[in-house]
N, C-alpha and C positions, 0 to 999 in steps of 0.2 A: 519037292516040286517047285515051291515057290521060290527057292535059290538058286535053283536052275535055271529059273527064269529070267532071276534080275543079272545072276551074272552072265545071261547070254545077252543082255539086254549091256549090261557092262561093259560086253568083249566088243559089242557091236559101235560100241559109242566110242571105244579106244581105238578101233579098225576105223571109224569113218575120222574122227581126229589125225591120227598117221596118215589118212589119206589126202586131208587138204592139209596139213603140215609141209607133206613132200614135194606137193601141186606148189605150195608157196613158197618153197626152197628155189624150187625149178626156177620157176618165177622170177624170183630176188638174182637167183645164178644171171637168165637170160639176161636182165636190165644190167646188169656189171656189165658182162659181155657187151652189150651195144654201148654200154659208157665209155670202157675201155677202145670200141675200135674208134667212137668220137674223139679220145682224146687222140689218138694214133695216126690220125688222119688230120687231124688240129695240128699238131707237132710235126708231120710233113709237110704241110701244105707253109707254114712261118718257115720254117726251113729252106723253102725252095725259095720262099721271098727274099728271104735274107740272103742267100747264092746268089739269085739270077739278078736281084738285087731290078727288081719289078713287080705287082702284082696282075701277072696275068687274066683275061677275063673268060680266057678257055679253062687255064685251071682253077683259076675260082668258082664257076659257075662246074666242074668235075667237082671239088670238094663241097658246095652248097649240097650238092643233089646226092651227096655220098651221109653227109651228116644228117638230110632229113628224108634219108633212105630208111632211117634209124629209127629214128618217133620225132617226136616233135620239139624244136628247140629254135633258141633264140640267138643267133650270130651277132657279134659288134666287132668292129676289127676298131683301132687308131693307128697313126704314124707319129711320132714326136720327133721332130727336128730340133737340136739343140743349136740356139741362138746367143751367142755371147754380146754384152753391151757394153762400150766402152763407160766406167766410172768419174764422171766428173765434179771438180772442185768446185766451192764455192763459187768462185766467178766466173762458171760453166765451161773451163777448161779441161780438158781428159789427164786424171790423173795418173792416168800407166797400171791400172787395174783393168777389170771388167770384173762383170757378173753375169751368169747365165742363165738361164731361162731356156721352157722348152713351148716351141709352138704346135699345137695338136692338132691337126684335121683326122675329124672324123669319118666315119664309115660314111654318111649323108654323102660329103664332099669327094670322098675316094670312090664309092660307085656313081654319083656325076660325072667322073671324070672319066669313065672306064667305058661308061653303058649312057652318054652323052644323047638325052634327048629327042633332040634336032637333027642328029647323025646318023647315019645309015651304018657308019662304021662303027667297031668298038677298038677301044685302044689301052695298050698296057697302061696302069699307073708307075711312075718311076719313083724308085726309093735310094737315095742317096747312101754314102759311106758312113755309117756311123748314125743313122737314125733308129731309132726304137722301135721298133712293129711289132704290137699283141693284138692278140686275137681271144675273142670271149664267150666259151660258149653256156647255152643255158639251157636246162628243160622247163618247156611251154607248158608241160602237164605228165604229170607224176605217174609212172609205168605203171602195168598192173599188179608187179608182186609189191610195191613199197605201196598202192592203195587197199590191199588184202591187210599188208601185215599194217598199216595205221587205222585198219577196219577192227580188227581184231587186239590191238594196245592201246586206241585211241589216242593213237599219237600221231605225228605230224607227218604228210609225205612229204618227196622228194621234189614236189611243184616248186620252179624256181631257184633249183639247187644249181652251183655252177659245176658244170662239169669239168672242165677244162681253161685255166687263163694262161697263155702262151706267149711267152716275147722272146724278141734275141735282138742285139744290133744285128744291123745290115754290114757286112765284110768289104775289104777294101775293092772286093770285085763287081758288089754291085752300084749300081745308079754311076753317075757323074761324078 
């Protein structure tokens, strides 16, 4: 009688265990899933910058609203313009070299320019031939299956993980 007990008491405790083991599988699947179309949608969106060789602020603001359709996460884009400088000699003559350097504006400066203010309008950002455009995405706060399973290993979540960093140059067709 008493054996019967504990192993029904057993069965019951390996049944409810399989049961939030698979609930946290499911879980850990979904968060891939929406990480996955973040990044797919991150990798079109540089793409189409890099072609039209502009950052639009219709499909910017279509991929914003698509990434935090998702959960919650933190967008950065940059542009790097490379800049070469002539190298000069000691008595500040240019000696037939240069050196390069890359000039950065930030996302700050790229949505001022796009989503201006003072303006009633909004206007493309233009990206020249040959400039570097990445894009960065992040999660603001760690999905529910990676806070179950760091409930359960006491280990760390996913808060702050990047999901996705994307660059490409811009092709000889876009910008100027």
């Amino acid at each position: 009688m008493a054996g019967e007990s504990v192993g029904k008491i057993f069965s019951y405790i390996v049944f409810t265990l399989t049961i939030v083991a698979a609930v946290m599988i499911l879980l850990l699947k979904i968060g891939d899933a929406q990480d996955t179309f973040v990044r797919n949608q991150t990798t079109s969106f540089v793409d189409t910058c890099r072609t039209t060789g502009e950052i639009n602020p219709d499909n910017y603001r279509a991929f914003y609203k698509s990434v935090y359709g998702m959960g919650s996460y933190t967008i950065t884009m940059e542009r790097k313009q490379l800049i070469s400088y002539p190298n000069v000699d000691g008595s500040g003559n240019p000696d037939g070299t240069a050196r390069d350097d890359w000039y950065v504006t930030n996302m700050r400066d790229i949505m001022s320019y796009m989503y201006d203010l003072n303006a009633t309008a909004e206007q493309s950002y233009p990206l020249n031939a040959g400039d570097m455009f990445t894009i960065e995405v992040r999660k603001k706060e760690a999905d529910v299956g990676s806070r179950m399973l760091s409930f359960f290993t006491s280990g760390a979540d996913n808060r702050g993980q990047i999901v996705i960093k994307y660059s490409g140059v811009v092709g000889s067709n876009g910008g100027d």
